[in-house]
N, C-alpha and C positions, 0 to 999 in steps of 0.2 A: 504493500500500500504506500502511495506517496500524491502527495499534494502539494500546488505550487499557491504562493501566498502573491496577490500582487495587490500592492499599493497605489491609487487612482487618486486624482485631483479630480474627478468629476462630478456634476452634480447630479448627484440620484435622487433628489426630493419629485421628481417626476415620475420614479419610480414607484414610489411610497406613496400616490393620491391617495387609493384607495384607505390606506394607513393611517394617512392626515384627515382625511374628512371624517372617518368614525370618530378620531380624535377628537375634532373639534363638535362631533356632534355628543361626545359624552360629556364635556366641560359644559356645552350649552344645555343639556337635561339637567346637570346637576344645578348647575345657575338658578336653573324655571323651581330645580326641589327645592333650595334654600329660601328663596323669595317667595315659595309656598308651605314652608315646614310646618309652620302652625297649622294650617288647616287639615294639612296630611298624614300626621300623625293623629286626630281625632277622629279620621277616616272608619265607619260603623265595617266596610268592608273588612277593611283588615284587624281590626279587634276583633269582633265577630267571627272572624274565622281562624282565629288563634295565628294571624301571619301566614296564613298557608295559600294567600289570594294576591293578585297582582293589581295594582290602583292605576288609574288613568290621570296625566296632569295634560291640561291641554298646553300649547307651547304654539310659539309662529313656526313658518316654515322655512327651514334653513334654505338658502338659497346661496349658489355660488357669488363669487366677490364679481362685479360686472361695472362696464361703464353703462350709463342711461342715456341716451342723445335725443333731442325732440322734446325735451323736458317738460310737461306739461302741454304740448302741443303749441307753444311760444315759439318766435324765432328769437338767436341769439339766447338762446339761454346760457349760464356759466359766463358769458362772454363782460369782461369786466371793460372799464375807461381807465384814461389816464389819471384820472385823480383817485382812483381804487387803491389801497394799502392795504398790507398783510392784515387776515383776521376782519376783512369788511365782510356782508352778508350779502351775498347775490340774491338772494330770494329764496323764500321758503316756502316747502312740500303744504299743500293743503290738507287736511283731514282725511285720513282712509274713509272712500264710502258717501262722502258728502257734496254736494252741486256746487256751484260758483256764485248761486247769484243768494238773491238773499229767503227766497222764498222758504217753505217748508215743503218743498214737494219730490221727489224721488229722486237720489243724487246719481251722479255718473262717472264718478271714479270709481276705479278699481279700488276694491280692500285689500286685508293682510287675508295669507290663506294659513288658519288655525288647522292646526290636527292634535290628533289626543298621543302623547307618548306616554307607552306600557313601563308602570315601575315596576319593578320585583320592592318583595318585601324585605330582603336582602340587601339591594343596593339604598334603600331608605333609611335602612338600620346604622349602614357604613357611616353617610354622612350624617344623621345624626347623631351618632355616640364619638365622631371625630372631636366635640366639643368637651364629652361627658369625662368625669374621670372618679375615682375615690380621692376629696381630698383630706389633706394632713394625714395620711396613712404611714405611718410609722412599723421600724420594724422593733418586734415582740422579746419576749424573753422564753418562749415555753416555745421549743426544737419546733423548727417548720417543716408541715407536710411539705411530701416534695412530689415532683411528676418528672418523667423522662423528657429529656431535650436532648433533638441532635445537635452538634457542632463540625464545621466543616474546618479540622485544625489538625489536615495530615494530607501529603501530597506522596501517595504511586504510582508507580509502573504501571499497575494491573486497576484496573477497574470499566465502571462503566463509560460507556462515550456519553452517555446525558450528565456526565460529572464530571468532562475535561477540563484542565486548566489550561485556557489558550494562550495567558502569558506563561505560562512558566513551561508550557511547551515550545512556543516560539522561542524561548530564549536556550533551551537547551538546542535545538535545533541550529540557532546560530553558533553559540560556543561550539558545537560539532564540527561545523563546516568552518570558523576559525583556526580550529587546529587541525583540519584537513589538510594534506598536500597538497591537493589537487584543488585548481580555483574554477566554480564557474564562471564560464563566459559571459552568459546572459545574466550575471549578479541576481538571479531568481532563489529566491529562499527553500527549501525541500524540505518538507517534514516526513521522515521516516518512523516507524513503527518504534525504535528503539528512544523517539523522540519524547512521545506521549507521556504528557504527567495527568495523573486523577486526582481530583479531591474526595477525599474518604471524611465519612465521620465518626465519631463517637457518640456513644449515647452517656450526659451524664444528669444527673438528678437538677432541676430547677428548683430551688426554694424561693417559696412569696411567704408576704405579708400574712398570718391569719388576720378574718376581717367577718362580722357577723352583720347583717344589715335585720334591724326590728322593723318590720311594716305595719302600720299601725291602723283600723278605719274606722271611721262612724258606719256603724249598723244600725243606728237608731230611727225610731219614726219620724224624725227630722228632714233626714236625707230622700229628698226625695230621689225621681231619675234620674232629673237630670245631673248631679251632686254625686250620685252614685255612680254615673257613667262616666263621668270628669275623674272621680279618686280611683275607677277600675284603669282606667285611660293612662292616668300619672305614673300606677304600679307596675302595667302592665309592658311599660315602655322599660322601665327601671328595671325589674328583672331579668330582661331580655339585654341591657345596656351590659349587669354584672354578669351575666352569665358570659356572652361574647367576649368583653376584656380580662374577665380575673375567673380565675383556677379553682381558687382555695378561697371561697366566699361561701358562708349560710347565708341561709335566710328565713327567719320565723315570722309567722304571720297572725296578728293578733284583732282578734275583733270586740268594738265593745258597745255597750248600750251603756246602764248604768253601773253595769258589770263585765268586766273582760275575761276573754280567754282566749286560748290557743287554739286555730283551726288549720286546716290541710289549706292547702294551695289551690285546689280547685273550690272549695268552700268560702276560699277568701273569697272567688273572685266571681262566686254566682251565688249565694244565701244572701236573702233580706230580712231582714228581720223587724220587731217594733220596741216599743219604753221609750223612755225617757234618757237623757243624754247625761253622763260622770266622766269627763275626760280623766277625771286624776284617779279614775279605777286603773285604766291601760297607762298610765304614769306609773304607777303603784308595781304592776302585773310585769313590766318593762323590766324594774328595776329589781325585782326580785328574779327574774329568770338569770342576770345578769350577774347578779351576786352568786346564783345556783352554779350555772352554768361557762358564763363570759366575764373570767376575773380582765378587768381593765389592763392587767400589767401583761397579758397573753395576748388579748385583745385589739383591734381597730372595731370603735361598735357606736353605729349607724343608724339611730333611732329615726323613723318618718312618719308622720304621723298625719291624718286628712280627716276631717271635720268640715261640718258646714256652721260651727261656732256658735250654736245655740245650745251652750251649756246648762248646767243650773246655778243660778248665782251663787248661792251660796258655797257650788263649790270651786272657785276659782282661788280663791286665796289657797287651799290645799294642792290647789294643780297647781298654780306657781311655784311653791316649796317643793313639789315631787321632780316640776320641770329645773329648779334650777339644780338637784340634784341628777337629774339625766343630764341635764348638759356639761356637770360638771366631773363624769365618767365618761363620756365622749368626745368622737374625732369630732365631728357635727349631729348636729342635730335639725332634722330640716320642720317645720310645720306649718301648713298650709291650710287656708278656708277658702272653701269654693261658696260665693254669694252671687242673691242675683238683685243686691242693690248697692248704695255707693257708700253704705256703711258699715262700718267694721263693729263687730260683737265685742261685747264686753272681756272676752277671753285674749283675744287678741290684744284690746288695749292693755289687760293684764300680764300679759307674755312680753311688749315691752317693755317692761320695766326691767328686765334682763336685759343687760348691756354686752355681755359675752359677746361677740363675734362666731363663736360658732353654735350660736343657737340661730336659722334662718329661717327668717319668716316671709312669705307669700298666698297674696288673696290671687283666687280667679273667679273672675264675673263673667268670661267668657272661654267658646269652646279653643281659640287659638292660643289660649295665654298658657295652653300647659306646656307649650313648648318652652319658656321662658320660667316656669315653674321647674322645670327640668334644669337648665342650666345653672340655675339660682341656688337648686338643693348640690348639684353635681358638679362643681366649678372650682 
């Protein structure tokens, strides 16, 4: 076996269209998801179907780079005078879709041509959690689980061809032909069988952070749907966020009325229930699992907790004293009220009064804002 290496000054981006236009058509999808994230992440399709469904965003129609001449059907259009200076405006495009004159009656320009682009639930997940992260994760003092990682940190002979190394084969290849006798003519570089270097790897153990995250919700007859659709919404993004970046992450899920407890994952995120609302029950419930369970010095632990803030008066001075003792065992602490007016519950005003920095707090009034409820808890 042997192959000739030849080095070209020419330009192949001619070659590459095809290469460059998907290119530029996946920067431009992703563009249309970010400047739609809020409303696409609240999307009933893909909640509803547990991520397993593909969403539509509409978007313009990419169109090759061109010149336009006739402009408007004008003569001389673009065509400047002499007193014209860099940065003057020749004239501007009228309105897609709309007449000339001043009437209200059926216009005669051309529009933009709109089409729907298919998301996967995957590529929405990527650029959403590219924001997200654990913060203040600290590492532990109790030995970290660990999982297998390969590493590419050995270079042989023998291996596979999807694992050559093409510098460090090209370069054995020259030192050969250096201290050859014999000079080629045509100064062509030859790579021979005895050339080839592989990259091998090793498998060694990866240790993280342990890190526990508390999900916390109103199950009360408070919450109504919409509340409940908003705090399924929040979690359900969240989990999917921990699960994709970190290894070695819990997650316990607590629900409460006047009384909390411990339910399964699918119970968090389909049982309704009724009563009356005790936030400083699941404060209470939190911090003794914590104590049980999640000593702080082992620990990164991640309380979140979703309310629609209509607690009972009298018990808020007790949820303040439980909350500034969770936050004062924790990396963050994130708590959120989902409301549908422009005023904030008494709980909230109460939760104020903690000046901690990692205690965060976030209202939403509407379905877009969990996006920003996300990055608020996860930043």
């Amino acid at each position: 076996m042997a192959d000739d290496i030849i080095i070209s000054r020419d330009d192949w981006s001619l070659h590459r269209k095809g290469h460059l236009d998907q290119s530029r058509h996946k920067e431009k999808v992703e563009e249309v998801i970010k400047q739609q994230m809020g409303d696409l992440i609240v999307d009933e399709s893909i909640i509803l179907s547990d991520g397993k469904k593909n969403t539509k965003i509409p978007m313009r129609s990419l169109e090759e780079f061109r010149f336009r001449y006739d402009f408007n059907k004008q003569n001389h259009t673009g065509q400047g005078s002499k007193k014209m200076a860099p940065g003057d405006i020749l004239g501007r495009e009228q309105a897609a879709g709309k007449g000339r004159g001043k009437g209200s009656g059926a216009g005669e320009e051309p529009g933009q041509d709109i089409y729907e682009a298919e998301v996967s639930y995957e590529d929405l997940a990527n650029i959403l959690f590219e924001e997200l992260r654990l913060p203040n994760l600290d590492d532990k003092k109790r030995p970290l689980i660990a999982h297998d990682r390969p590493e590419f940190n050995d270079v042989r002979k023998k291996g596979l061809m999807a694992n050559v190394d093409k510098k460090r084969t090209l370069l054995e290849s020259i030192k050969r032909q250096a201290f050859s006798k014999k000079l080629d003519k045509d100064k062509k570089i030859k790579i021979t069988p005895e050339d080839l270097r592989f990259k091998t790897w090793e498998t060694r153990p990866n240790f993280e952070t342990n890190a526990v995250i508390l999900a916390m919700m109103d199950t009360s007859g408070s919450m109504g749907q919409f509340e409940k659709y908003i705090s399924r919404t929040f979690f359900f993004w969240m989990v999917r966020f921990l699960r994709l970046k970190y290894e070695n992450v819990e997650m316990r899920f607590l629900a409460h009325h006047t009384e909390a407890k411990e339910v399964t994952e699918e119970e968090f995120f389909t049982r309704g229930e009724s009563g009356g609302t005790r936030c400083s029950s699941v404060y209470k419930f939190a911090l003794d699992l914590i104590e049980k369970d999640y000593p702080p010095a082992h620990y990164n632990i991640y309380p979140v907790h979703f309310t629609d803030g209509d607690n009972i008066g009298s018990d808020n001075s007790r949820a303040l004293t439980l909350m500034k003792n969770l936050v004062e065992v924790s990396q963050v602490v994130g708590y959120g009220e989902i409301l549908r007016t422009h005023y904030s519950s008494t709980l909230m005003s109460t939760l104020k009064r903690i000046s901690d920095p990692k205690l965060r707090l976030v209202t939403i009034r509407d379905r877009n804002e969990v996006y920003d409820a996300l990055k608020t808890v996860f930043s």
